[in-house]
C-alpha positions in Angstrom: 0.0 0.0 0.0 1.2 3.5 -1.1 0.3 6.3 1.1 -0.2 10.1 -0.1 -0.6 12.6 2.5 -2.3 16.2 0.8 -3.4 19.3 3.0 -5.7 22.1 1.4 -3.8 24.6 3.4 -0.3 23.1 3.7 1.1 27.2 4.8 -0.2 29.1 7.5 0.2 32.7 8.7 2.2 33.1 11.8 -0.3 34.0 14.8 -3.5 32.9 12.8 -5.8 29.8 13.4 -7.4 27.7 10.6 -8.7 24.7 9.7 -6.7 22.6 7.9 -7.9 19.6 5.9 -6.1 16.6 5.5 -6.5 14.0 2.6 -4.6 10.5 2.9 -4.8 8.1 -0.1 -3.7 4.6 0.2 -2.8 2.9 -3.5 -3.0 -0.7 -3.7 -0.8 -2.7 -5.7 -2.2 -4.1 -8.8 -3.3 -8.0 -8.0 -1.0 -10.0 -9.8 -2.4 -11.5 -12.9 -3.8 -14.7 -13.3 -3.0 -15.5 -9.4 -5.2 -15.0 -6.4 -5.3 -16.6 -2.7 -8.1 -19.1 -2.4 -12.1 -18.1 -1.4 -13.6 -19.5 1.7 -16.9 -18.2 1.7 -20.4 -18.7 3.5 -23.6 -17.4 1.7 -26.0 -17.0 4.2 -29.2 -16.4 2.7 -32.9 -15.2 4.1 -35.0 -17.9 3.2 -38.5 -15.9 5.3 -41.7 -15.1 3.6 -41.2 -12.6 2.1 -38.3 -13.9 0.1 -41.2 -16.5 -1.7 -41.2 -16.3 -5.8 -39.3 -14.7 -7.6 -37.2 -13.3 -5.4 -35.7 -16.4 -4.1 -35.7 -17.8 -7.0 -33.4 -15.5 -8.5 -31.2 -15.6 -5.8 -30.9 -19.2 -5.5 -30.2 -19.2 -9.1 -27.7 -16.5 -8.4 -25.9 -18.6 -5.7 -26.0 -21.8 -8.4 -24.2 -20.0 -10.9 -21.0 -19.3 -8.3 -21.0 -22.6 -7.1 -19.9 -23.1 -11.0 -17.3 -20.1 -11.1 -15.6 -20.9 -8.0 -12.0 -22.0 -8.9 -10.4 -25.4 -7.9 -9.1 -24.2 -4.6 -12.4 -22.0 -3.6 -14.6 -23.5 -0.9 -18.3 -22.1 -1.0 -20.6 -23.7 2.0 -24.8 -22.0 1.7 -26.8 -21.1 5.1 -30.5 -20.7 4.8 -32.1 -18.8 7.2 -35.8 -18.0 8.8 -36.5 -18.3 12.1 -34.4 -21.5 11.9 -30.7 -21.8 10.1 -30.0 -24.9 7.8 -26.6 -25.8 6.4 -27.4 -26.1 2.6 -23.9 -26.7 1.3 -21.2 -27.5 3.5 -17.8 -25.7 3.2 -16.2 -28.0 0.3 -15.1 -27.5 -2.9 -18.4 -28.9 -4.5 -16.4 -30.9 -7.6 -20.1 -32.1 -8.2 -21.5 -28.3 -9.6 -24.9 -30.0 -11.0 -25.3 -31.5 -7.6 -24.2 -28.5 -5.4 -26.8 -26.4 -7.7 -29.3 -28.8 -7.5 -29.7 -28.7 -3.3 -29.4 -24.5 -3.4 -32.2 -24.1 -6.3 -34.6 -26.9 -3.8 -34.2 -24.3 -1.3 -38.4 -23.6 0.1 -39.4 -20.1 1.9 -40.3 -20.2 5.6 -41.2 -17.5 8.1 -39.4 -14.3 10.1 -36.0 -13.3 9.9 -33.3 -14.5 12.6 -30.4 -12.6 10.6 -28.3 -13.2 13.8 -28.6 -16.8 13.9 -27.8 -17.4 10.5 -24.5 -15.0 10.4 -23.2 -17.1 13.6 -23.6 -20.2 11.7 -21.8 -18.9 9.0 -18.8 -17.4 10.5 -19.1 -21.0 12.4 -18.8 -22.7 9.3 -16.3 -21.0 8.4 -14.1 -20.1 12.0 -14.1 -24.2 12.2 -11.9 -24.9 9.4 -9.8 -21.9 9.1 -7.7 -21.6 5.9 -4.7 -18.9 7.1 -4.1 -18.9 3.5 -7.5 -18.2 2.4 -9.7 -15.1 2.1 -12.3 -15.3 4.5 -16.2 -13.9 4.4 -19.6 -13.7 5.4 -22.3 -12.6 2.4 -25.8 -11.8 4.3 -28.4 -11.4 1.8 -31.9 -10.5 3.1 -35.0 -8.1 2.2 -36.2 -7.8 5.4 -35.6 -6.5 9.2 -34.1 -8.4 11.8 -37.3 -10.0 13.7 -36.0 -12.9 15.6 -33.0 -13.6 17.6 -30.4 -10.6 18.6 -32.0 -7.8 16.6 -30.1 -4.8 18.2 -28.0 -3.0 15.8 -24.8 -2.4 18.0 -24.8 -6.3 18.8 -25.0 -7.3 15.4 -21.9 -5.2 14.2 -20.2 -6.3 17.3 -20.5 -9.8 15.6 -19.2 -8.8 12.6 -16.3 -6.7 14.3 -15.5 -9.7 16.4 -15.2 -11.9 12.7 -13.2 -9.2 11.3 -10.1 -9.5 14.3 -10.3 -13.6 13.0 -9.8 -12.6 9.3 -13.4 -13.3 8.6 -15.0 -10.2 7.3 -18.7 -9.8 6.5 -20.4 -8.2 3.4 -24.1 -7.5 3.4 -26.7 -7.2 0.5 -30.4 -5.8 0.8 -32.9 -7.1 -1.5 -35.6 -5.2 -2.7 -36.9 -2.1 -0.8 -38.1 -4.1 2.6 -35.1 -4.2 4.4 -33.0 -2.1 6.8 -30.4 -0.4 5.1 -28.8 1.1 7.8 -28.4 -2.1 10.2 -26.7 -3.7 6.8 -24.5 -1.1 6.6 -23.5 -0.9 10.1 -22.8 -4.7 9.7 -20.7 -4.9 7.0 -18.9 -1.6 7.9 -18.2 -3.2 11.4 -17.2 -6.3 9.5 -14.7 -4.7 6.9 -17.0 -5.9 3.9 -19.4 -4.3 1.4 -22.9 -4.1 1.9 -24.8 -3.1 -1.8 -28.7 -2.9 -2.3 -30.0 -4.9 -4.7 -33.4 -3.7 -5.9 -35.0 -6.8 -7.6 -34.5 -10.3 -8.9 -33.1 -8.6 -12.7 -29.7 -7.3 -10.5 -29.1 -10.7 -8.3 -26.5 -11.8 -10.5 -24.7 -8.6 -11.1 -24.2 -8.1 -7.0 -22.9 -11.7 -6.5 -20.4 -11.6 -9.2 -19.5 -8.2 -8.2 -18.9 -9.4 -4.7 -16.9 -12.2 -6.1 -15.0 -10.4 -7.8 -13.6 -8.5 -5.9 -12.4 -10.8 -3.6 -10.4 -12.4 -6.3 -8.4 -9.0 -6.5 -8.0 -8.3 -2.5 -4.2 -7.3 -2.0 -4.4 -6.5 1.6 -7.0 -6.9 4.5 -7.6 -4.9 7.9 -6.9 -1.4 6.4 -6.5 1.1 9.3 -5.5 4.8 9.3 -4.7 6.0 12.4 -4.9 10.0 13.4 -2.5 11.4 15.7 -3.0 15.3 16.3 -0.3 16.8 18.1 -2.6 18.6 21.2 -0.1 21.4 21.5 -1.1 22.6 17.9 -4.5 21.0 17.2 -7.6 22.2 19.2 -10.0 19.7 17.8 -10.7 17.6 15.0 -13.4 15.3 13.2 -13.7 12.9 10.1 -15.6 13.8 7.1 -15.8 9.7 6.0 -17.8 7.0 7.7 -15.5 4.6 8.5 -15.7 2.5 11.7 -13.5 4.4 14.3 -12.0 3.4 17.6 -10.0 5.9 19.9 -6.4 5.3 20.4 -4.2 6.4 22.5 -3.4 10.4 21.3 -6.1 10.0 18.8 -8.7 7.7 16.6 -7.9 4.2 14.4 -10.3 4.4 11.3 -11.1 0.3 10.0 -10.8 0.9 5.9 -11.2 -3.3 5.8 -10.0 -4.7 2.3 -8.2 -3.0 -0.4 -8.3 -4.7 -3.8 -5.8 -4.5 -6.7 -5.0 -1.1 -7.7 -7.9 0.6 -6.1 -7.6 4.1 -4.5 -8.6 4.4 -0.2 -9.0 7.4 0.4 -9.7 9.2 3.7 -10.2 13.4 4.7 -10.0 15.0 8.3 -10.4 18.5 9.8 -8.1 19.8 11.9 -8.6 23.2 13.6 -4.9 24.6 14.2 -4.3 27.2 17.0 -2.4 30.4 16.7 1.1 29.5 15.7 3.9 32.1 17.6 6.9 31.4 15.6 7.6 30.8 12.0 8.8 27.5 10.6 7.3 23.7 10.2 5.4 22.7 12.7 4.4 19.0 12.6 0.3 18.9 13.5 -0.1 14.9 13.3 1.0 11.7 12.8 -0.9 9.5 10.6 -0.1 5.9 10.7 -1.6 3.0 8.2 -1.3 -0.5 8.9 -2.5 -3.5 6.8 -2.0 -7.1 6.6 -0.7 -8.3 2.7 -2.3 -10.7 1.3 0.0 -13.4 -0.8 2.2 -16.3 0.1 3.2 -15.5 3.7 0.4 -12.9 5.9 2.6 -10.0 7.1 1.3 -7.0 8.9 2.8 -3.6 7.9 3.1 -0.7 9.1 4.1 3.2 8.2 4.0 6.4 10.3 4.1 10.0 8.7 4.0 13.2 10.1 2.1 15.9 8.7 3.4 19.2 9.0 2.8 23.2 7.9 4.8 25.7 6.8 3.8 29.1 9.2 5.6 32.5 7.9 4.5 35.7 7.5 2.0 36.8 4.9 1.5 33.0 4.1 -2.1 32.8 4.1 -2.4 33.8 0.6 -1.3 30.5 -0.9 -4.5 28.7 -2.8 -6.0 25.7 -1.2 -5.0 22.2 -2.8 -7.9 21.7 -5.6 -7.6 18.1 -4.6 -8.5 18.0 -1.1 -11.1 20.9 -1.6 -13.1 18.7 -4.1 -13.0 15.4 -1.7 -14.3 17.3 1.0 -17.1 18.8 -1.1 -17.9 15.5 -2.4 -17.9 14.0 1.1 -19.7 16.9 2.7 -22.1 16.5 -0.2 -22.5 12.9 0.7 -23.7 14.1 4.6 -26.2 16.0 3.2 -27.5 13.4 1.1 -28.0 11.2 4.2 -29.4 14.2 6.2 -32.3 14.9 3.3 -32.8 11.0 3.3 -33.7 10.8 7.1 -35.7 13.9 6.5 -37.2 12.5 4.0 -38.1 9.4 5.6 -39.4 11.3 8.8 -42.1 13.3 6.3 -39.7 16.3 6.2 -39.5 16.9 2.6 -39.0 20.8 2.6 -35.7 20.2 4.7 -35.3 17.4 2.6 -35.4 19.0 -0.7 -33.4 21.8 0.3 -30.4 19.5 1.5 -30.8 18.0 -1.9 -30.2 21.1 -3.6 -27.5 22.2 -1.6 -25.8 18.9 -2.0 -25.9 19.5 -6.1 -25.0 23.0 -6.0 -21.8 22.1 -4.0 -20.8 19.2 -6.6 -21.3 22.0 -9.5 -17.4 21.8 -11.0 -16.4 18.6 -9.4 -15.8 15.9 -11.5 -18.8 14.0 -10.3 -20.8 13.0 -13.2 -23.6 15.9 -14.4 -25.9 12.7 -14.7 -25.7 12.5 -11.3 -26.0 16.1 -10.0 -29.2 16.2 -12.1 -30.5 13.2 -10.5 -30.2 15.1 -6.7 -32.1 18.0 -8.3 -34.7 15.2 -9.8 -34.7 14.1 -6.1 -35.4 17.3 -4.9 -38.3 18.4 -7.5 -40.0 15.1 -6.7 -39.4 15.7 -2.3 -41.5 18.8 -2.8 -44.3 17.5 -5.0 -44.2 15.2 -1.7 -43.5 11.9 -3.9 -41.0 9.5 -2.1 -40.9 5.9 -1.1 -38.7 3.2 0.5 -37.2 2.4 -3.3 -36.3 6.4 -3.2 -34.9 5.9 0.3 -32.8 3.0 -1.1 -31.2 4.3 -3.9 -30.3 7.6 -1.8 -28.5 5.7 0.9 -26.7 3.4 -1.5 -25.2 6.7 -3.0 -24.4 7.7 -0.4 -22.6 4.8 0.9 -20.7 4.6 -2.7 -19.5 8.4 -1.9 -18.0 7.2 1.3 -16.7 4.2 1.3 -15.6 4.5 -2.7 -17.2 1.5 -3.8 -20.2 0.2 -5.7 -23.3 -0.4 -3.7 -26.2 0.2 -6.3 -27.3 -2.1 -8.3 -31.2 -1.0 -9.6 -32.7 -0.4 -13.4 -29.4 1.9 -13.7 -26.7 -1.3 -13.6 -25.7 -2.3 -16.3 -26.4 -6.2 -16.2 -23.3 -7.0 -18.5 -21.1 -4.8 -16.5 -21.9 -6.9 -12.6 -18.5 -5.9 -11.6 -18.3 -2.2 -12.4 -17.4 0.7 -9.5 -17.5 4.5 -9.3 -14.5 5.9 -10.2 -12.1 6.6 -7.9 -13.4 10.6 -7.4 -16.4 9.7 -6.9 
């Protein structure tokens, strides 16, 4: 992993105070062609009423078809869940495809949701015959809300945080417009995964060979960045992304999980400086990443960097990096997006539609696609003729979880089904 360290306002005037924003990017290395470590992965998968028909169908035929693509050295076990969990496929390397396919396309709907019960068995599945060569994960799939067993959000990303310190991360997919997008995305944010809303039976496919996918390209696992202000310089600070944090000692640890092949992290703080007396550099904060490669042998690695200003006199002239000013537009963008969605949501669609706005107005120049600045003012003509619904609601939060964690979420009428694999680019 390559680290880049950018500040908007890298010179400061002596005696002044500012806020200073800092933008680390990490760089993965490009996966090396043609050679990957070996899957291990559980698909546990709501089997509850709701899931009857189509839906299920789609995704059992989903789940059939990467029985088939797994390579020779993947292992691929199935969990069904409702308010009981069944072992569908054991972990194995199912040589037998037609067979394998055969038992996950039987598979019957039942009745509530134990979402809890059915992620335990699958990290059990896979915590009982741990590969220290092989990639590691939990894929929840379910359309609904957690109505049976542990239910409580913190709990539930505890699991999944818990998983994570055992290699075993967690990615979560909602189905349809019935489920709870925000306990998914605690989940698999907790659990160093993905978590992507797919919006009906035409885009089951698409997410599971996108989640495939990029496993085969992972380079590194258990991502941190760790934020060290110095508290003789900085008064306070925050973090614009949505990353799962953890204080440290002298500051916080931010969980990136994965990184795969050549992909760009990237990661933007605020730090408010005090008055500086003297001229010179002044270092303001450490920031240290650590990850563990992924290849022959697991090493952990880790690099420290200061971050330091330049304070002289008549400094604070000096234009702000163009770089770090459009991330944090585009992330503070992003918090208005989820702002107007719980307003939204709540019946608030004034507020809402206003946020909307804002948020397009502020992405005016970026290099955020116009398609999708049109589509927030779309949002926001439709929030004042009062027209919104859970799809709406979806599609919002999945943006917005694309903005901040860099990576695909969405898949609705706007994926293109030949594509299943495709991401935002790396500014978006």
């Amino acid at each position: 992993m390559k680290p880049t360290i950018m500040l908007d306002h890298a010179v400061l005037a002596v005696h002044h105070g500012r806020s200073v924003h800092l933008l680390v990017e990490l760089t993965a290395p490009p996966a090396p062609p043609q050679q990957r470590p070996p899957l291990d992965l559980a698909l546990v998968i709501d089997r509850s009423g709701s899931m009857n028909g189509a839906p299920l169908q789609a995704v059992t035929r989903a789940v059939a078809d990467l029985v088939r693509l797994a390579g020779p050295d993947d292992r691929i076990a199935v969990v069904t869940f409702d308010d009981q969990v069944q072992l569908v496929l054991a972990l194995d390397r199912h040589t037998d495809t037609a067979a394998a396919a055969a038992r996950v396309r039987a598979v019957q709907s039942g009745g509530s949701t134990n979402l809890s019960a059915g992620w335990l068995k699958g990290f059990e599945v896979l915590a009982a015959d741990r590969r220290p060569e092989a990639l590691a994960r939990v894929v929840v799939l379910t359309d609904g809300h957690a109505n049976a067993g542990v239910t409580d959000r913190d709990r539930l990303a505890g699991f999944a945080a818990a998983g994570q310190k055992q290699r075993i991360t967690t990615s979560c997919i909602g189905f349809d417009d019935g489920y709870d997008e925000t306990l998914l995305g605690a989940i698999a944010a907790a659990g160093g995964g993905a978590d992507y809303w797919c919006a009906g039976p035409d885009q089951a496919a698409a997410v599971f060979t996108d989640e495939f996918g990029r496993l085969g390209t992972v380079v590194a696992q258990n991502c941190s960045i760790e934020l060290r202000p110095d508290p003789a310089v900085v008064t306070s600070y925050s973090v614009l992304d949505e990353y799962p944090a953890v204080g440290v000692p002298g500051g916080i640890q931010l969980g990136l999980g994965d990184a795969y092949g050549g992909e760009q992290r990237r990661l933007v703080a605020r730090l408010d400086v005090g008055p500086m007396p003297s001229e010179g550099s002044v270092t303001v904060a450490e920031v240290v990443v650590r990850w563990v490669a992924v290849g022959s042998q697991v090493e952990l690695h880790t690099i420290t960097i200061p971050v330091s200003v330049e304070v002289g006199a008549g400094l604070d002239d000096v234009p702000p990096n163009p770089v770090v000013i459009e991330q944090v537009n585009i992330l503070t963008a992003a918090s208005r997006r989820e702002e107007a969605r719980k307003a939204a949501d709540r019946g608030d669609y004034g507020t809402a539609s206003g946020l909307l706005h804002s948020a397009a107005s502020m992405l005016e120049g970026t290099s955020v696609p116009a398609a999708e600045i049109a589509e927030l003012h779309d949002d926001a003509e439709r929030l004042e003729q009062a027209d919104w619904d859970a799809t709406s609601s979806k599609r919002l939060y999945s943006r917005t979880r694309e903005i901040s964690t860099r990576r695909k979420a969405r898949f609705d009428e706007t994926t293109d089904p030949g594509v299943g694999g495709s991401r935002p680019t790396d500014d978006a």
